[in-house]
Each structure stands twice: as C-alpha cells, then as structure tokens.
N, CA and C atoms as a LAMMPS dump frame, in Angstrom:
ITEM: TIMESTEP
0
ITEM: NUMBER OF ATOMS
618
ITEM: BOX BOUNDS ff ff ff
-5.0000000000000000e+02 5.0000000000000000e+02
-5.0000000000000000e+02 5.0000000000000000e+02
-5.0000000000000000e+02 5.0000000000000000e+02
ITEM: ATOMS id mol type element x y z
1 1 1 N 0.835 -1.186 0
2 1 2 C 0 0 0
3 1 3 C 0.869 1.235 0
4 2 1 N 0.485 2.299 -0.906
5 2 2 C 1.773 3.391 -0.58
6 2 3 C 0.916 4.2 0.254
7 3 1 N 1.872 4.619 1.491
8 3 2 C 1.276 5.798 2.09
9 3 3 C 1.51 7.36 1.746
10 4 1 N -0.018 7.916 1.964
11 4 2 C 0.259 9.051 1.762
12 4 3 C 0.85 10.386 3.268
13 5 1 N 1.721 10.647 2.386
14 5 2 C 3.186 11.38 3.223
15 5 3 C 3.015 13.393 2.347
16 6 1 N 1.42 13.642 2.519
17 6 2 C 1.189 14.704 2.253
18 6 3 C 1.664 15.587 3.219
19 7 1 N 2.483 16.754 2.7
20 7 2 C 2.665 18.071 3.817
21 7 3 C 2.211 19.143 3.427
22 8 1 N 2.051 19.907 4.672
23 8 2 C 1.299 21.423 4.191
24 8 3 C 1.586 22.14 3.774
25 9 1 N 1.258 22.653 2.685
26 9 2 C 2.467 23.999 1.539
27 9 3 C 2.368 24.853 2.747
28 10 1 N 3.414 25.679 1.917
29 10 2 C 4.647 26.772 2.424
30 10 3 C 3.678 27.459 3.065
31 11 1 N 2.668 28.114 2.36
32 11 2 C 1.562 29.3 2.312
33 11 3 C 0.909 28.512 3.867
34 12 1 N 0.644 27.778 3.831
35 12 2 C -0.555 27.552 5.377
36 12 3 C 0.739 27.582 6.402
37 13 1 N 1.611 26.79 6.249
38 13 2 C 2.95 27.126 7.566
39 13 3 C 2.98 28.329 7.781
40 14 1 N 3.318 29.614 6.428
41 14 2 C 3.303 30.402 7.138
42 14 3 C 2.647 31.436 8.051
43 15 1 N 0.991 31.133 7.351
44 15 2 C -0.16 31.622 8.09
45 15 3 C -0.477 31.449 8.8
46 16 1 N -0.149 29.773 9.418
47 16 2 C -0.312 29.335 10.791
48 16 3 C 0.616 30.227 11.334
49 17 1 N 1.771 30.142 11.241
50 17 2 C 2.926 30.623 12.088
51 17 3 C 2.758 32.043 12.262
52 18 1 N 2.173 32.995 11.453
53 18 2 C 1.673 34.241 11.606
54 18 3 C 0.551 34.823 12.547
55 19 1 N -0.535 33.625 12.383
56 19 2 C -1.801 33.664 13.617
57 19 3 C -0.959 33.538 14.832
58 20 1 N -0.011 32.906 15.178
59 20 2 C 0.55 32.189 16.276
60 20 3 C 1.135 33.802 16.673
61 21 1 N 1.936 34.258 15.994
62 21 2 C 3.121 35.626 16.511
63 21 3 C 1.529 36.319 16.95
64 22 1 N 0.78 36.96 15.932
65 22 2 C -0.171 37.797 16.232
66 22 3 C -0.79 38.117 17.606
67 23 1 N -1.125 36.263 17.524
68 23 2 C -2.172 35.676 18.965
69 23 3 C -0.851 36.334 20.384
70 24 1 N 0.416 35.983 20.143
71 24 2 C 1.055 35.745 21.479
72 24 3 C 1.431 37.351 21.761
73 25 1 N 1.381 38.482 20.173
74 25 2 C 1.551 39.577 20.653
75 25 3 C 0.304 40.474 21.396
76 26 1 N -0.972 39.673 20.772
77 26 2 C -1.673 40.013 21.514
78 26 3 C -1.911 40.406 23.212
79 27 1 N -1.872 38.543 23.122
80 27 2 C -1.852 38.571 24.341
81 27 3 C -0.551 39.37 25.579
82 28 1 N 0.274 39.621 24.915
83 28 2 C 1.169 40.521 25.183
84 28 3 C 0.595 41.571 25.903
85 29 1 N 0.08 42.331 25.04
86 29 2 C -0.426 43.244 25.041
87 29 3 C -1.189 43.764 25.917
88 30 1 N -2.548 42.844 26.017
89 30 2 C -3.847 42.263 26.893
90 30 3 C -2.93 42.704 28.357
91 31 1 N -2.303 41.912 28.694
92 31 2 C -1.067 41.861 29.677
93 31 3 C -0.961 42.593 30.423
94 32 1 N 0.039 43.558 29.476
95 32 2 C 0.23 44.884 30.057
96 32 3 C -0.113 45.544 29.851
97 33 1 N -1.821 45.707 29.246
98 33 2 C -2.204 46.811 29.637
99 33 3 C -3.603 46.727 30.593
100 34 1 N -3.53 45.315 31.257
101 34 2 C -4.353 44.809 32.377
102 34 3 C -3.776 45.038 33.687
103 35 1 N -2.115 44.507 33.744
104 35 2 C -1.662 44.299 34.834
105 35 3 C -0.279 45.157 34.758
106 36 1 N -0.143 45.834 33.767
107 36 2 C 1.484 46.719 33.977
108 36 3 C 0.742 48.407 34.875
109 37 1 N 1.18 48.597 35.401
110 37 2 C 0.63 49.627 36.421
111 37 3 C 1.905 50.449 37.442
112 38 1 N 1.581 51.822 37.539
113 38 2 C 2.164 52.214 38.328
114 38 3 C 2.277 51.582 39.565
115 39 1 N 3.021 51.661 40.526
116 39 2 C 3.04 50.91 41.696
117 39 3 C 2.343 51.603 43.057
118 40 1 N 2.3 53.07 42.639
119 40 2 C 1.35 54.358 43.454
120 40 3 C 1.541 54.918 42.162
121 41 1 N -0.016 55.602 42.091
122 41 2 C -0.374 56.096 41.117
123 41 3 C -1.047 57.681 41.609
124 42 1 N -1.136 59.213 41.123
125 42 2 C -1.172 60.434 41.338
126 42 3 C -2.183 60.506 42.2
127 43 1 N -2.91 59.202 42.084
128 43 2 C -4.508 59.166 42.85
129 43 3 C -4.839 58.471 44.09
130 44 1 N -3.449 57.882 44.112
131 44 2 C -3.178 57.346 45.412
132 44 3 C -3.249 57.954 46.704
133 45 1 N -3.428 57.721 48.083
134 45 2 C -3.083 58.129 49.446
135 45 3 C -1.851 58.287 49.294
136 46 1 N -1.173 59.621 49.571
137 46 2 C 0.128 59.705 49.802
138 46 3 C 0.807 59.116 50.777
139 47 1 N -0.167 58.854 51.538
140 47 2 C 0.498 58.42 53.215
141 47 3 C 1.265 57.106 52.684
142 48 1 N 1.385 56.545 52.04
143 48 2 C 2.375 55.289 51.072
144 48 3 C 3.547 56.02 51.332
145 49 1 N 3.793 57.037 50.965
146 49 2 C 5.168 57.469 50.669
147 49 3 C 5.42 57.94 51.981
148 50 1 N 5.358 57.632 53.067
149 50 2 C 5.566 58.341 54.367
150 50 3 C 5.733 56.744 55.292
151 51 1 N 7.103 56.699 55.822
152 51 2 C 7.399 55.55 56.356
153 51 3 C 6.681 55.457 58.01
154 52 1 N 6.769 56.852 58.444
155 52 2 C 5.775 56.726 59.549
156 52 3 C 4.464 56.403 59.711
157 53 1 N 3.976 56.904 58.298
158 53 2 C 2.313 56.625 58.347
159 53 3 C 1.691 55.329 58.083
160 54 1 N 2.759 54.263 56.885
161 54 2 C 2.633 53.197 57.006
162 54 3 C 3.138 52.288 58.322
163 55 1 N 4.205 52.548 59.118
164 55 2 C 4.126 52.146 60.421
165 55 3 C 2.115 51.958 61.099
166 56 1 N 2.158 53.277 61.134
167 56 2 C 1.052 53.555 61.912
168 56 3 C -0.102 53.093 61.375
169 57 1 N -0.275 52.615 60.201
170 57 2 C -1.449 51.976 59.369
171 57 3 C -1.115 50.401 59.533
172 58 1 N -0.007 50.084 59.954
173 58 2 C 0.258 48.48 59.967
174 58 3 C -0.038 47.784 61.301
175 59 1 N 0.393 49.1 62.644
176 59 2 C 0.564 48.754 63.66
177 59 3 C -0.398 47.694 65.122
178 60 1 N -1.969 48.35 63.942
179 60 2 C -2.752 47.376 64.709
180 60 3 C -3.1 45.941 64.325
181 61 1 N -2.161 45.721 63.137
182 61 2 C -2.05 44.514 62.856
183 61 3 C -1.387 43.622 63.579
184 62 1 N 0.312 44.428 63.652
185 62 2 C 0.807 43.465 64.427
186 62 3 C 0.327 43.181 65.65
187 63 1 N -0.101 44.109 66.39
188 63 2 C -0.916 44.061 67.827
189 63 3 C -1.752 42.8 67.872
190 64 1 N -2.256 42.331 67.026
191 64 2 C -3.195 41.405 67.192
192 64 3 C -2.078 40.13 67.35
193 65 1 N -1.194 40.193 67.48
194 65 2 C -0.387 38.58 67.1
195 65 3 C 0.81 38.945 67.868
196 66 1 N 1.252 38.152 68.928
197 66 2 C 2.068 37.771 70.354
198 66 3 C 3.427 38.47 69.752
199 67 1 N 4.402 39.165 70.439
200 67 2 C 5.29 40.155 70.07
201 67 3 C 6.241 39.29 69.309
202 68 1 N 7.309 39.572 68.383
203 68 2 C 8.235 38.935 67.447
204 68 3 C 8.989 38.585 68.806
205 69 1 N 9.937 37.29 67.857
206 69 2 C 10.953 36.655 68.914
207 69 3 C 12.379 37.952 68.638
208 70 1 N 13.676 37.691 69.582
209 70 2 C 14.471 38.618 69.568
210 70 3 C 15.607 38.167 68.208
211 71 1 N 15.123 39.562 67.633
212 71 2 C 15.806 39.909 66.283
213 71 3 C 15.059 38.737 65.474
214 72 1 N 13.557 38.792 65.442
215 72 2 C 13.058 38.239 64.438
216 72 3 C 12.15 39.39 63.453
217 73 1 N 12.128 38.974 62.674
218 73 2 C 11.691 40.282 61.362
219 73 3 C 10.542 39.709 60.956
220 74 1 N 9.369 40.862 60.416
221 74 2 C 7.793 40.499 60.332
222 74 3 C 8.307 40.913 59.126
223 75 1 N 7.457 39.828 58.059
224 75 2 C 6.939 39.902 56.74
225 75 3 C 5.414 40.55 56.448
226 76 1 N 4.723 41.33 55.91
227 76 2 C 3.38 41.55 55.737
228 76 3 C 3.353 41.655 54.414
229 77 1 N 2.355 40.759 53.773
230 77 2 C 2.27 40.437 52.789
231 77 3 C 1.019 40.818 52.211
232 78 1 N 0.464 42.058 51.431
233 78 2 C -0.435 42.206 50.967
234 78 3 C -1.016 41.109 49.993
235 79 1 N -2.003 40.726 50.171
236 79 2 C -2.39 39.616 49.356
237 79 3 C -4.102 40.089 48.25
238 80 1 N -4.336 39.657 47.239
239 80 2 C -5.694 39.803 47.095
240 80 3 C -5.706 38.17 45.747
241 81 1 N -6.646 37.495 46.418
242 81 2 C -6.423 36.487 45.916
243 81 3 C -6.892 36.257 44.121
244 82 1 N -7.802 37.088 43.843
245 82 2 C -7.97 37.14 42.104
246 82 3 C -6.412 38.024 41.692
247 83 1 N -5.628 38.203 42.221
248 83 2 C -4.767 38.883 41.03
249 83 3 C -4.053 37.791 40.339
250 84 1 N -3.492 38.003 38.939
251 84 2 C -2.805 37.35 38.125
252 84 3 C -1.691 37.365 38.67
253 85 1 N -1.072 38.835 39.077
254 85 2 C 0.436 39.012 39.351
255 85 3 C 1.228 38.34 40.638
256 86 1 N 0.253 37.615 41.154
257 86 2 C 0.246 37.057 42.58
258 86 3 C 1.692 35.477 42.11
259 87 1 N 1.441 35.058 40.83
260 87 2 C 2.193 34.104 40.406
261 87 3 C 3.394 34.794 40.063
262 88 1 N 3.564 35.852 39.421
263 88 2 C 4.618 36.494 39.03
264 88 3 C 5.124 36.89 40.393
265 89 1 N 5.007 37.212 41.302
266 89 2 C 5.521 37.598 42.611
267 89 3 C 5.924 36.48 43.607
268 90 1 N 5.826 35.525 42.645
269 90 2 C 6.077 33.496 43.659
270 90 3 C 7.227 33.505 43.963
271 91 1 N 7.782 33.791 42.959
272 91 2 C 9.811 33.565 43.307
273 91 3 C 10.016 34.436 44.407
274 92 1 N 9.758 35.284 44.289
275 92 2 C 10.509 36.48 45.771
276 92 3 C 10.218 35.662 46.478
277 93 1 N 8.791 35.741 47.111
278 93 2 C 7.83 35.29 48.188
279 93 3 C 8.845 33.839 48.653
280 94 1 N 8.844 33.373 47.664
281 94 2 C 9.357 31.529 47.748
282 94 3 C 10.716 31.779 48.397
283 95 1 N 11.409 32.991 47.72
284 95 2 C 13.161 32.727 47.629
285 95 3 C 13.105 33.441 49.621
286 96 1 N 12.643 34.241 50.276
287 96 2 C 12.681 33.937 51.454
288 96 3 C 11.95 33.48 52.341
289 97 1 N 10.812 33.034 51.77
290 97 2 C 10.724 31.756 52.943
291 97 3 C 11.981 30.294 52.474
292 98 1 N 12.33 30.323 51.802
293 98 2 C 13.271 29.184 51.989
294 98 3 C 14.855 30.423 52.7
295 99 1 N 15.092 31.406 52.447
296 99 2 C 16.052 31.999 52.858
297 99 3 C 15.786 32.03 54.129
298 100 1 N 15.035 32.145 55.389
299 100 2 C 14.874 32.342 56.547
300 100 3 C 13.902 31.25 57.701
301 101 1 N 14.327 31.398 58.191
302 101 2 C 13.53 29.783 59.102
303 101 3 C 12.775 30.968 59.6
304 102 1 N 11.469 30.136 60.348
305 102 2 C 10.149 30.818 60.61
306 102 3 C 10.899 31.426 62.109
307 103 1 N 11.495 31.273 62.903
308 103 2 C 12.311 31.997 64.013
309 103 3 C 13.283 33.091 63.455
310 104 1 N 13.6 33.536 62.225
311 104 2 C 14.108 34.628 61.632
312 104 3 C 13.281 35.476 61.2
313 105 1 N 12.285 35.109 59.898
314 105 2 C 11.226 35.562 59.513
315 105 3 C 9.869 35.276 59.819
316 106 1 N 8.938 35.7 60.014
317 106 2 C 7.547 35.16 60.286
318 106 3 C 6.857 36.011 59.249
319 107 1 N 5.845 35.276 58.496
320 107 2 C 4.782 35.349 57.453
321 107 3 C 3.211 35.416 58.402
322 108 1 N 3.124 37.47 58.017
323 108 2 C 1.685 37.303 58.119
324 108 3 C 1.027 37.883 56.824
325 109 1 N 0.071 37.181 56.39
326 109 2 C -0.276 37.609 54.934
327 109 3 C -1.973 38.656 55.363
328 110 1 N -1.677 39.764 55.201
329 110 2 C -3.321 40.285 55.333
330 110 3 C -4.28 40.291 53.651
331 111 1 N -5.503 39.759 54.116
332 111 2 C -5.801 39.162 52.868
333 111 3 C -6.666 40.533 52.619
334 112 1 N -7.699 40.483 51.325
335 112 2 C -7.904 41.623 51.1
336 112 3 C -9.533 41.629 51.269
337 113 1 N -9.798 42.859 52.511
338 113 2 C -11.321 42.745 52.581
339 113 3 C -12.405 41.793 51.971
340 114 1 N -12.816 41.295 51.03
341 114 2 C -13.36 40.548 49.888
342 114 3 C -12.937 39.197 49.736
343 115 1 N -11.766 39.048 50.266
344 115 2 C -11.311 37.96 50.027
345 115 3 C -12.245 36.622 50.664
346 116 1 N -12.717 35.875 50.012
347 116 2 C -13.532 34.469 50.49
348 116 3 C -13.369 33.265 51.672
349 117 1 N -13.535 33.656 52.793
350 117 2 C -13.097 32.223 53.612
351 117 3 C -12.486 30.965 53.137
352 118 1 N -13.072 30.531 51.872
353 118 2 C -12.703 29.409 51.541
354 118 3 C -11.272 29.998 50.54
355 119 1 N -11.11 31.049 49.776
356 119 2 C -9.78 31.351 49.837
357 119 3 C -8.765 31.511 50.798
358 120 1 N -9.152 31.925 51.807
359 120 2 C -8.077 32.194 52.714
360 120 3 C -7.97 31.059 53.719
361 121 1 N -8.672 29.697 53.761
362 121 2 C -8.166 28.349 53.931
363 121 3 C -7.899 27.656 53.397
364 122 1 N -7.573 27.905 51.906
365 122 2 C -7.197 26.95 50.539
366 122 3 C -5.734 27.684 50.908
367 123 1 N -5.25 28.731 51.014
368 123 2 C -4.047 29.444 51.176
369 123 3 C -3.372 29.211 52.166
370 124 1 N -4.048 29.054 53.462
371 124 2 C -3.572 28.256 54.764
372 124 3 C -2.876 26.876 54.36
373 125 1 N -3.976 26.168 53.837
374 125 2 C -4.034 24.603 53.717
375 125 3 C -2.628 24.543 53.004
376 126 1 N -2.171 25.693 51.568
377 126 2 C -1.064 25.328 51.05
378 126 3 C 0.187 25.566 52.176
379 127 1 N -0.095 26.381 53.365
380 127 2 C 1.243 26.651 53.541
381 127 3 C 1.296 26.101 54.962
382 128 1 N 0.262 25.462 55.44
383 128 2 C 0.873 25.072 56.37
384 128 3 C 0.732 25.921 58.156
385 129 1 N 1.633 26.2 58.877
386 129 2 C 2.165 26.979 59.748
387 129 3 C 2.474 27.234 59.788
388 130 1 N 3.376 27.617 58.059
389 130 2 C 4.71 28.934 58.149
390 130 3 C 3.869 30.634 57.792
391 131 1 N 2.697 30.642 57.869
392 131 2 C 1.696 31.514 57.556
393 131 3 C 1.248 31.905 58.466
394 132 1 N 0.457 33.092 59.135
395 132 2 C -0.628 33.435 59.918
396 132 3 C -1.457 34.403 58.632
397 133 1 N -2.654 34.572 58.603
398 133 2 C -3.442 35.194 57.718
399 133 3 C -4.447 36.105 58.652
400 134 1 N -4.588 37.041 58.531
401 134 2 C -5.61 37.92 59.09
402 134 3 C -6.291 38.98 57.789
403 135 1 N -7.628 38.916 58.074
404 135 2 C -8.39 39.743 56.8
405 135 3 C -8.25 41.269 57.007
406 136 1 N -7.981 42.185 55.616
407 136 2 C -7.508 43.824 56.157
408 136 3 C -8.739 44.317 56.555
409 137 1 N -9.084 45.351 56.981
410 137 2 C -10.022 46.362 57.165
411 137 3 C -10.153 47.29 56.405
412 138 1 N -11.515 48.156 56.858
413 138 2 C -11.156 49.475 55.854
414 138 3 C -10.078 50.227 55.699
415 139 1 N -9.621 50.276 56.523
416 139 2 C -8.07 51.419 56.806
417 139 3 C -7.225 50.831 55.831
418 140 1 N -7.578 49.809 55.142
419 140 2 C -5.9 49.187 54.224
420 140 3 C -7.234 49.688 53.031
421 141 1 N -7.715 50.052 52.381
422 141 2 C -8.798 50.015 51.035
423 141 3 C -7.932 51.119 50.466
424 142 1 N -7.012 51.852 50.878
425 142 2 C -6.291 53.087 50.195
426 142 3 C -4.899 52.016 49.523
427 143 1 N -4.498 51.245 50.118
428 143 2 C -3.392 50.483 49.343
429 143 3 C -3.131 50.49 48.305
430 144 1 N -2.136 50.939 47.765
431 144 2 C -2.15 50.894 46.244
432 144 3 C -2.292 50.583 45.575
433 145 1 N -1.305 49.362 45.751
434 145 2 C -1.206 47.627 45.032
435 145 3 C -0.975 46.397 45.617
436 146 1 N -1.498 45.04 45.162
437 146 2 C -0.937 44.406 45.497
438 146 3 C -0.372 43.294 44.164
439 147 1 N 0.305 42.775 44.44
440 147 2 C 1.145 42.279 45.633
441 147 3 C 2.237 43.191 46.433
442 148 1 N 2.252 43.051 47.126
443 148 2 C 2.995 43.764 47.817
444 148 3 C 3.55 43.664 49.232
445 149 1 N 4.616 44.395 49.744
446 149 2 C 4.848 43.819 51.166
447 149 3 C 5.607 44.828 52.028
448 150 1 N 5.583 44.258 53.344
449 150 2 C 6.115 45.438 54.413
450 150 3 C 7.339 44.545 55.608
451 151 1 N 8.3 45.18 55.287
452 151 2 C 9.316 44.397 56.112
453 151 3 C 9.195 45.17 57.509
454 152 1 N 8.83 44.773 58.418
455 152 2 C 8.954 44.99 59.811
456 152 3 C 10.006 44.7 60.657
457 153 1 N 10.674 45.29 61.829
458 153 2 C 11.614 44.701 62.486
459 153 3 C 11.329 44.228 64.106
460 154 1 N 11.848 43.524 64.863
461 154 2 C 11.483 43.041 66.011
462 154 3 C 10.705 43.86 66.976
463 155 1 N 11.353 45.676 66.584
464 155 2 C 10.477 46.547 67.115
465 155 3 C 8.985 47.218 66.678
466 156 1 N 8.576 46.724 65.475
467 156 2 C 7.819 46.789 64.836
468 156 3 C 8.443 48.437 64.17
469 157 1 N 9.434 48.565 63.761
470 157 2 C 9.534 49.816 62.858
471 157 3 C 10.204 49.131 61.421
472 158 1 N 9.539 49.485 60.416
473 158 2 C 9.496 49.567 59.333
474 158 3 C 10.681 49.734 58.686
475 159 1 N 11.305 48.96 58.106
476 159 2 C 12.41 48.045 56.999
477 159 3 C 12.292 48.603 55.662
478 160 1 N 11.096 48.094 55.271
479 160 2 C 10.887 48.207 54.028
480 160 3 C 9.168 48.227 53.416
481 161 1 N 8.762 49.337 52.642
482 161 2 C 7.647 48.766 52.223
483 161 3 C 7.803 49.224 50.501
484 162 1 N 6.65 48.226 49.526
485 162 2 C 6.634 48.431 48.262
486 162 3 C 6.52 46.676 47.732
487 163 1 N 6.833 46.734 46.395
488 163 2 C 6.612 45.029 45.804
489 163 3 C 7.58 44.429 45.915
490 164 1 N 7.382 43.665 45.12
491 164 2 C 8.519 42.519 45.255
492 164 3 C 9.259 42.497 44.299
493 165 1 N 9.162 43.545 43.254
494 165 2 C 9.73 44.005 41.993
495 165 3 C 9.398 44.623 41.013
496 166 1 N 9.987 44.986 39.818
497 166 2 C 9.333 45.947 39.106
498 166 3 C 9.446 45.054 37.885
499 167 1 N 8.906 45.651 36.514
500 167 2 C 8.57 45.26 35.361
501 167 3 C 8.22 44.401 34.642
502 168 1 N 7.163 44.168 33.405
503 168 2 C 5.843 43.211 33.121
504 168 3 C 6.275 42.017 34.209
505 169 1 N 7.188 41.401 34.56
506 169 2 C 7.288 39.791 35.506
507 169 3 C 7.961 39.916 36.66
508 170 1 N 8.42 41.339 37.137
509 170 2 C 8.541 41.1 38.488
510 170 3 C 9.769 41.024 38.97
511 171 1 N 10.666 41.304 37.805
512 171 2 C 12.029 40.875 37.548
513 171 3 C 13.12 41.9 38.893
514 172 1 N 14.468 41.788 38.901
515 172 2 C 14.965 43.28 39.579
516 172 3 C 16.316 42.369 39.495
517 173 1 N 17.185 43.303 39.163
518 173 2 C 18.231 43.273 39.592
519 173 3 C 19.182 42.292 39.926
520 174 1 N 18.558 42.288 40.863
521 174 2 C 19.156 41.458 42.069
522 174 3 C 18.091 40.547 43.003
523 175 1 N 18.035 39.051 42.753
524 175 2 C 17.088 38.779 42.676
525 175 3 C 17.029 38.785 44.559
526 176 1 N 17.955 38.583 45.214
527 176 2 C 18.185 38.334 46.779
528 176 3 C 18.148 40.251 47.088
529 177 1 N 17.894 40.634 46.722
530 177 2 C 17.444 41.963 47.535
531 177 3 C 16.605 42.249 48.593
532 178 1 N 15.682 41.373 48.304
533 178 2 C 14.708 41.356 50.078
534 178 3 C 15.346 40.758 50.578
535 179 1 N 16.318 39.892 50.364
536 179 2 C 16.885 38.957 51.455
537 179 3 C 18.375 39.527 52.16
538 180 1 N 18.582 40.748 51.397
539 180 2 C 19.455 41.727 51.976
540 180 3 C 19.15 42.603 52.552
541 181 1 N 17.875 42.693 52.668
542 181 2 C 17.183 43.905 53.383
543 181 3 C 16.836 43.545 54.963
544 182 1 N 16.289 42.026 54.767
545 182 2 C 15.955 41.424 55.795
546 182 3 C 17.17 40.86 56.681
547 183 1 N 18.306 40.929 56.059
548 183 2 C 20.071 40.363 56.794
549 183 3 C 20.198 41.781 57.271
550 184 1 N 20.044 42.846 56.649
551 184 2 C 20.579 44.731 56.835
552 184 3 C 19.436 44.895 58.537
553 185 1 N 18.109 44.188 58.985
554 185 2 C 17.114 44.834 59.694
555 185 3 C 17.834 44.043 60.875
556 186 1 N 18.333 42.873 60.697
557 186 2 C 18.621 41.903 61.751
558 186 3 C 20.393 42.289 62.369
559 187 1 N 20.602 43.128 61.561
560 187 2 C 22.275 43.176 61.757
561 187 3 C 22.047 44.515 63.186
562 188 1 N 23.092 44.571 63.587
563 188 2 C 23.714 45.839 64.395
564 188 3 C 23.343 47.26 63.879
565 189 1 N 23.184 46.985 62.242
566 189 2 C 23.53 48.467 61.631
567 189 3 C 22.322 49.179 62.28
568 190 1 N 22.143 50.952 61.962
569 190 2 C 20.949 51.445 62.287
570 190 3 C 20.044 51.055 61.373
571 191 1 N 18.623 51.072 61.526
572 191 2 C 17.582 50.629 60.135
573 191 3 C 17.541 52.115 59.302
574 192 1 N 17.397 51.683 57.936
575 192 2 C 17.199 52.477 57.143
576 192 3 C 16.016 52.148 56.7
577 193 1 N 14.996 52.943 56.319
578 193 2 C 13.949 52.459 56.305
579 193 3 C 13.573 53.068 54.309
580 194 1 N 13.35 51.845 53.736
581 194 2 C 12.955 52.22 52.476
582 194 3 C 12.02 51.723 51.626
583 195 1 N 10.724 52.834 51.298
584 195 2 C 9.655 52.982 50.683
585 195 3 C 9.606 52.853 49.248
586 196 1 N 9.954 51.949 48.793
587 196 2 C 10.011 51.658 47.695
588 196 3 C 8.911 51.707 46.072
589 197 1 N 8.455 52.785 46.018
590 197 2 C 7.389 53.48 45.479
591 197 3 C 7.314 53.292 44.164
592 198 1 N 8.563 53.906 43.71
593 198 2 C 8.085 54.467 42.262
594 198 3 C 8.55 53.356 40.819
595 199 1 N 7.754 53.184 40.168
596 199 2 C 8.278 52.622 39.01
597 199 3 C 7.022 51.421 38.414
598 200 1 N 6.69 50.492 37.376
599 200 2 C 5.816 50.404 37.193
600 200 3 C 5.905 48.965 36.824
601 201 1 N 5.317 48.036 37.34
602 201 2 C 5.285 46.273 36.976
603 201 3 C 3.806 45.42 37.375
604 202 1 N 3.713 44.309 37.473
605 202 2 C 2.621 43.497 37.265
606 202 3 C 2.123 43.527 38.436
607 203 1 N 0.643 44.421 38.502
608 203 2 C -0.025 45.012 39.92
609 203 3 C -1.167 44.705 39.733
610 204 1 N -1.915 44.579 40.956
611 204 2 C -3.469 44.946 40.522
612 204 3 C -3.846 45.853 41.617
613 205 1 N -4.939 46.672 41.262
614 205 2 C -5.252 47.596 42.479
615 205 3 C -6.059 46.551 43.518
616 206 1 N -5.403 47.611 44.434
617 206 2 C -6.088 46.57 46.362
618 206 3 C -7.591 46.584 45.898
C-alpha cells in the first residue's frame, strides 16, 4: 500500500505561524495593559510614601499577634487572591521563605477585605504553619497595590515597604534583595527604612 506522506504547503505554515506571533503579541499586550501599572499612582493616598504613616497603618495589625521573637523580622504580605500578578511575585515570596527559618522571619499575609473564607483556607491549607493570615479592614482600602509587602523589624519599625519588583514579571536586579534587606534589619547596623514606590510592573489595584 503506498502511504500518503502529504505536507502542508509553504503558504498555510506560514499563516499558521503568523496567527501564532499575532495571537502571542496580543496577548502581550492584553497583559500589560491589564496588569502593567504604576506601583502608586497620582490618585493614590500619599500616606504610602511616608514611612511613619505606614508604620502607623500596619501597627494594629501586628498588635493582634504575640510580640516577634528577639531579632526576628515580620513579613506583611499584601495579598488579594484574584490577582494574576500574585504568580509572578512566587519567586521572591518563595526565595525567602526558603532563605529564613520561621524563628528569623515570620509570614503574616493580610488578605484583602473581599477575600472568600474558603480562599483564605485553601491558602492556609497550602502553607501550612509557616503563615498566619488575618483579613484587612477598611483602613488598608487606600493600598495601592498588590502584591505587595512590608518588612517589619522586632520593634515593629518599618524596613521596608513596596513590591517585590518591578517590570511586566517582576524581575529586579538582584534577585536576593529582600533577602538583603531582611540580613541589613537583623544586623547591628541602624535601620534604614525604604519605601520603595516608584516605578511600574505586574499590579493589581487593592
């Protein structure tokens, strides 16, 4: 029997292969102009850019949860569980909880008003007890963005606040930079405290 060993002319390869670029620039596109966002935007609460005022907007959080151990550093993790960018922000998130044992760092994630019970025990369930989760209040509805986070220090004064990186995926530099920030809060040195504001990557508003 001879088989037939028909292939697809030139012309459909390349039209396929053309739908294909189109489709992926699309979606490109779709992307960033869904989720590429200032990180504070002109319309924002300024009080973001004021390291005291976010102290003072965080502070009755920590209150609710037994004082840090000595020279242990609070993570606060803005969370809102429909964002896309929440995956793009995995590696940081991931690279120190494996950088710090839960007696160095402690993870409290405040979830976002709206957020669903059964989300915020599907989120538990993944992590275990290296997590505490508490739901925000009105007082956090000015937040800029999330994902996002607030490095705290044993005294509860403020390390660091802003994302976990900038541009369409979240990318920076240096990928151990929170994890130098969080070695800089625990050291001898004095804290420097930095608000990390401006510039524009994969956000969604709080």
């Amino acid at each position: 029997m001879q088989k037939n060993n028909k292939t697809l002319p030139n012309w459909l390869i390349i039209a396929l292969f053309s739908v294909w670029i189109a489709a992926t620039l699309l979606g490109l596109w779709w992307f960033q102009q869904a989720n590429l966002k200032s990180f504070i935007a002109a319309k924002d609460d300024t009080r973001f850019y004021q390291p005291q005022a976010v102290e003072t907007l965080l502070a009755p959080y920590l209150d609710a949860f037994p004082p840090a151990l000595e020279n242990q550093q609070t993570l606060l993790h803005f969370w809102r569980p429909d964002c896309l960018c929440n995956r793009v922000s995995q590696r940081h998130f991931s690279r120190l909880l494996s950088d710090f044992s839960s007696k160095e760092l402690r993870i409290i994630i405040i979830a976002h008003p709206n957020s669903r019970a059964e989300e915020i025990d599907n989120l538990q369930a993944l992590n275990g007890d290296r997590l505490s989760i508490v739901r925000a209040k009105d007082d956090l509805l000015a937040l800029p963005s999330s994902p996002s986070l607030a490095l705290m220090n044993a005294d509860n004064k403020l390390g660091y606040f802003g994302p976990y990186g900038f541009g369409a995926f979240c990318t920076s530099n240096e990928d151990g930079f929170l994890t130098s920030v969080v070695n800089q809060m625990a050291s001898d040195k004095p804290l420097n405290t930095f608000t990390n504001v401006i510039g524009k990557g994969c956000f969604c508003s709080w």
